[in-house]
C-alpha positions as CSV (number, residue, x, y, z in Angstrom):
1,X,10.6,-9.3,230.4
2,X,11.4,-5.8,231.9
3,X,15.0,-4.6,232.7
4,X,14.2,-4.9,236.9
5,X,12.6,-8.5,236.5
6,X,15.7,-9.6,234.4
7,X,17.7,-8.1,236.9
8,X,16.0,-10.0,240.1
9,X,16.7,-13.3,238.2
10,X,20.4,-12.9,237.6
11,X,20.1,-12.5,240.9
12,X,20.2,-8.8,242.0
13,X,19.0,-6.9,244.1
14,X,15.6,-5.3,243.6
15,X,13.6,-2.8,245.4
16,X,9.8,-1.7,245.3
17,X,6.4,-0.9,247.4
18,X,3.3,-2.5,248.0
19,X,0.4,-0.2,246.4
20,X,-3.2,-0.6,248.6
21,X,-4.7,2.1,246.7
22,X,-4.5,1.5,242.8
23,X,-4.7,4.8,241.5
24,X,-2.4,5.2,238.2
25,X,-0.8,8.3,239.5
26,X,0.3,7.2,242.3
27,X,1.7,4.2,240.2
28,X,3.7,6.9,237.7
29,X,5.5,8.5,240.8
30,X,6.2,5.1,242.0
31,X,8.3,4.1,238.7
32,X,9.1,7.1,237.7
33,X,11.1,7.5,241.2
34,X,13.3,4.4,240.1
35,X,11.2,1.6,242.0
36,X,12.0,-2.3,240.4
37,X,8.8,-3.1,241.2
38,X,5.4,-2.4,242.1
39,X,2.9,-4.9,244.6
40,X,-0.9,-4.5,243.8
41,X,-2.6,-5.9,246.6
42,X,-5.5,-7.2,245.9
43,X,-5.8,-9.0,249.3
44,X,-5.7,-6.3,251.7
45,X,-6.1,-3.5,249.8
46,X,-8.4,-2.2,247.3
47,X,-9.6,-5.1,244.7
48,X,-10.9,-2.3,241.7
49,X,-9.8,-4.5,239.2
50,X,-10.7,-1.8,236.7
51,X,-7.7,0.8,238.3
52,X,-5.4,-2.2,239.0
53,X,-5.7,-2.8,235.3
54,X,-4.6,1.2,234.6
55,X,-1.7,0.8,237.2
56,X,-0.6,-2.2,235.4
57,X,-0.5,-0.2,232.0
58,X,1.5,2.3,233.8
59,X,4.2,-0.7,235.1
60,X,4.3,-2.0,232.1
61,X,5.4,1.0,230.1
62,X,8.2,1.5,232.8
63,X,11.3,-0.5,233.1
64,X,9.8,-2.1,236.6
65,X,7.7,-5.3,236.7
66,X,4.3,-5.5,238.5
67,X,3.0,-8.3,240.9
68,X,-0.1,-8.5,242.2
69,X,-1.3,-10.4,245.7
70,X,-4.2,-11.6,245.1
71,X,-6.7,-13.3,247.7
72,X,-6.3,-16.9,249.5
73,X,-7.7,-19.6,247.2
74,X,-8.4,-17.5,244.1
75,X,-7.2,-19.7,241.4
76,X,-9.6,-17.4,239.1
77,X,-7.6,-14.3,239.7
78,X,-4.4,-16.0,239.3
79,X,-5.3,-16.1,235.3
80,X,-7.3,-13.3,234.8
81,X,-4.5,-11.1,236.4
82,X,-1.7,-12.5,234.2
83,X,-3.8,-12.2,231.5
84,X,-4.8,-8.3,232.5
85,X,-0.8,-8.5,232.1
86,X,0.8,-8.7,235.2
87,X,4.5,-10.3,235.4
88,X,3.7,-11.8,238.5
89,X,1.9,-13.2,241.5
90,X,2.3,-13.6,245.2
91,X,0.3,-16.3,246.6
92,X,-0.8,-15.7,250.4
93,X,-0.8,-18.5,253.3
94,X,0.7,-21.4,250.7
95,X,0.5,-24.8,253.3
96,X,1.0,-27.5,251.4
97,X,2.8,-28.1,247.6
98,X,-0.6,-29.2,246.2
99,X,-1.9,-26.0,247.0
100,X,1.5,-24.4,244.7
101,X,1.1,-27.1,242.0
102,X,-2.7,-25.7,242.0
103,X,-1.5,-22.5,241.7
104,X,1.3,-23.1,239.2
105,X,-0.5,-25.6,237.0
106,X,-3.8,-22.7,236.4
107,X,-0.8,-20.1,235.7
108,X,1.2,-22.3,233.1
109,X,-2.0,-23.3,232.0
110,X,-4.3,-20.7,231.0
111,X,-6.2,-19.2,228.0
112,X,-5.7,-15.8,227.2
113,X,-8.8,-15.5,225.0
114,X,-7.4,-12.1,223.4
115,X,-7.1,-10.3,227.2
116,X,-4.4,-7.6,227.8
117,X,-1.8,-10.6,228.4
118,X,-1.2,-11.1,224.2
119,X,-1.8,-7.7,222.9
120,X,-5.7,-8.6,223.0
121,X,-4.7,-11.6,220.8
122,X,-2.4,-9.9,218.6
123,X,0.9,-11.4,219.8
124,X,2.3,-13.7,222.6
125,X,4.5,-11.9,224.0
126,X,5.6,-14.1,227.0
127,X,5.0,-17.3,225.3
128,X,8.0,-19.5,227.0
129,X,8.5,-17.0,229.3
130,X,7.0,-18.2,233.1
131,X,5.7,-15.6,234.8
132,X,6.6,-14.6,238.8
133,X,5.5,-16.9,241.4
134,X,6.0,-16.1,244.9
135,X,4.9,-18.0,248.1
136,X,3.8,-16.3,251.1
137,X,4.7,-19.0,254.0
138,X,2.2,-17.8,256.8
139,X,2.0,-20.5,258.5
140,X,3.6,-23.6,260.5
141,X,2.2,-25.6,258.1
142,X,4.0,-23.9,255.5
143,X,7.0,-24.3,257.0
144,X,6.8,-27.8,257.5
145,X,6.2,-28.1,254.0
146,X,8.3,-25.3,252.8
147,X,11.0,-27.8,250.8
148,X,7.7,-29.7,248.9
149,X,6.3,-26.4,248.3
150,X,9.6,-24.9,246.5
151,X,10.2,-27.9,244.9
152,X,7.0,-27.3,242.8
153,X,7.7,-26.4,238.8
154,X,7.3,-22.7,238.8
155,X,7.2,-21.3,242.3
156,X,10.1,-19.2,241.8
157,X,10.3,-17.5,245.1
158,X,9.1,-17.3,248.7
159,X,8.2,-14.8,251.4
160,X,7.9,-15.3,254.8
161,X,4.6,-12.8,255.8
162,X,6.1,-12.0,259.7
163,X,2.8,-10.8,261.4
164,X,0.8,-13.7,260.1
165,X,3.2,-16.6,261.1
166,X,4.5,-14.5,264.5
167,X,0.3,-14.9,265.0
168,X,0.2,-18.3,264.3
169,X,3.0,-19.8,266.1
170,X,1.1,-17.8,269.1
171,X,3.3,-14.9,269.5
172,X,1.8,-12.0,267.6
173,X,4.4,-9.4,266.4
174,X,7.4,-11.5,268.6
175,X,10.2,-11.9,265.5
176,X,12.7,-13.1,268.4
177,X,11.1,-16.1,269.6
178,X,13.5,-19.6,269.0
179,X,10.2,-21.1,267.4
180,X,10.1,-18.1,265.1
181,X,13.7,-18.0,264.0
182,X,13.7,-21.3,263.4
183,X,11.1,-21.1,260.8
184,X,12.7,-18.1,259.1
185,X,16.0,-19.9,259.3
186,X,14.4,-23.2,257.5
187,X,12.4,-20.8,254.8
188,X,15.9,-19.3,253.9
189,X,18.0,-22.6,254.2
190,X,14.8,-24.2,251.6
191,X,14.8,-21.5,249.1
192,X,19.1,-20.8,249.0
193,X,19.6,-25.0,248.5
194,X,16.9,-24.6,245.5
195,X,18.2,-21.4,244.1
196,X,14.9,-19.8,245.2
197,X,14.0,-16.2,245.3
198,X,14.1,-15.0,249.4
199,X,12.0,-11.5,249.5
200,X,11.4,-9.8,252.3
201,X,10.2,-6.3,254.3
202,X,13.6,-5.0,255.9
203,X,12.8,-3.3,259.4
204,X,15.6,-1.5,261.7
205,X,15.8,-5.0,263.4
206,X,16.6,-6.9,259.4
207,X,18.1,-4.3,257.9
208,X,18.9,-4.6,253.8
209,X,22.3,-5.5,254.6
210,X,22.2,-8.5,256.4
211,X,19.2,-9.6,254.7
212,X,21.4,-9.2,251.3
213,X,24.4,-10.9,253.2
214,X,21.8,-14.3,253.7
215,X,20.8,-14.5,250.5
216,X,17.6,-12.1,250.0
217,X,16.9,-10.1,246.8
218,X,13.3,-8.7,246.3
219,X,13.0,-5.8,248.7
220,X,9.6,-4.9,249.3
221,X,10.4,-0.8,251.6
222,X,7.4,0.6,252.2
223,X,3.4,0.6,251.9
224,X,2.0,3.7,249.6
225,X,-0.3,5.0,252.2
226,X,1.9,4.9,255.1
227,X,4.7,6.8,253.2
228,X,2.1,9.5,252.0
229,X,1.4,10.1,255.8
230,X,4.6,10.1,256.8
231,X,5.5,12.8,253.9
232,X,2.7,15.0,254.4
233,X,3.0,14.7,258.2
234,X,6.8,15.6,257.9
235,X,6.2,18.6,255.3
236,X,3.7,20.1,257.6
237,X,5.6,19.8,261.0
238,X,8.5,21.5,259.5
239,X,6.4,24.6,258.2
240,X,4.3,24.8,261.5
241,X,8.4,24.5,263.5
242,X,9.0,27.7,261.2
243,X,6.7,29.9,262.7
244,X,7.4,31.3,266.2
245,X,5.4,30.5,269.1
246,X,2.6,32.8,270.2
């Protein structure tokens, strides 16, 4: 288990960024900058399993632990990416707990067949050791549910995916509607009374501190692409604001 993922489960905070684009160098500045963790998304971003494989080497030599979202209903990729050797998993748009015993019960279960997850059959190096399951709650459904679902052996943490549940309670992008807060406010209350994980995206309107104050612990602070703009946008705006006007 790496230092951060030890960490997260005594209940610290952690801190790390979702990766669209795997590309192993971007991976490297990623935990070599101190990030607990790394997110290859495999359900929005790009699914090159062969370069998610290499950014998971990277992770792995690192003291940061790698999770990867993968795709709604992919029970496949849910072994094949713990065995590539992921630490973890984030499950999108869980409704019901059958869906998260599905999940669980493929995870707990599988056969490595010599993949990157034992050393290529050399060792077993997590044997008794669960790996990372988180539950994205998209959904009203979800939220009725949410105490079944993280009552489930092995789901060992829960975020709430804002734009997809703000869209489906009708309200697109509205975080301040009283249906909306209730949900949040019954995710939190589900996950705090079962000693649950609570991650979440802080934004200036839930910053880190009063997320922190109710509970949450996995951070998840920025997408890679979005901070590359924003760096290179910034870098060349304040070299063009050095050179006078004609």
């Amino acid at each position: 288990m790496s230092e951060s993922l030890a960490r997260l489960r005594k209940g610290q905070a952690v801190f790390g960024l979702m990766q669209t684009y795997p590309i192993a160098a971007v991976t490297e500045i990623m935990v070599w900058s101190g990030y607990d963790f790394v997110i290859l998304d495999s359900e929005h971003g790009v699914a090159d399993e062969g370069a998610q494989l290499d950014a998971l080497r990277v992770i792995e030599g690192s003291s940061a632990f790698s999770i990867v979202r993968v795709r709604p209903g992919d029970e496949s990729a849910v072994a094949r990416y713990l065995d590539f050797g992921a630490d973890g998993l984030m499950i999108p748009d869980v409704r019901t707990a059958v869906q998260a015993e599905q999940v669980a019960r493929v995870a707990y279960e599988r056969w490595t067949g010599g993949l990157r997850g034992d050393r290529y059959g050399r060792s077993k190096p997590n044997k008794g050791q669960m790996p990372l399951l988180i539950a994205l709650i998209e959904a009203p459904e979800g939220v009725a549910n949410v105490e079944a679902i993280l009552s489930v052996r092995g789901i060992e943490g829960v975020v709430i995916g804002a734009g997809d549940l703000s869209t489906t309670l009708g309200t697109p992008g509205n975080f301040s509607t009283p249906a909306y807060l209730a949900a949040v406010e019954r995710v939190e209350r589900a996950a705090l009374a079962r000693g649950k994980i609570l991650g979440a995206k802080p934004d200036k309107d839930s910053p880190i501190a009063g997320l922190f104050e109710r509970g949450y612990r996995l951070f998840m602070i920025g997408r890679d692409m979005p901070l590359l703009r924003s760096v290179l946008a910034g870098t060349l705006a304040s070299a063009v604001s050095q050179v006078p006007a004609p």
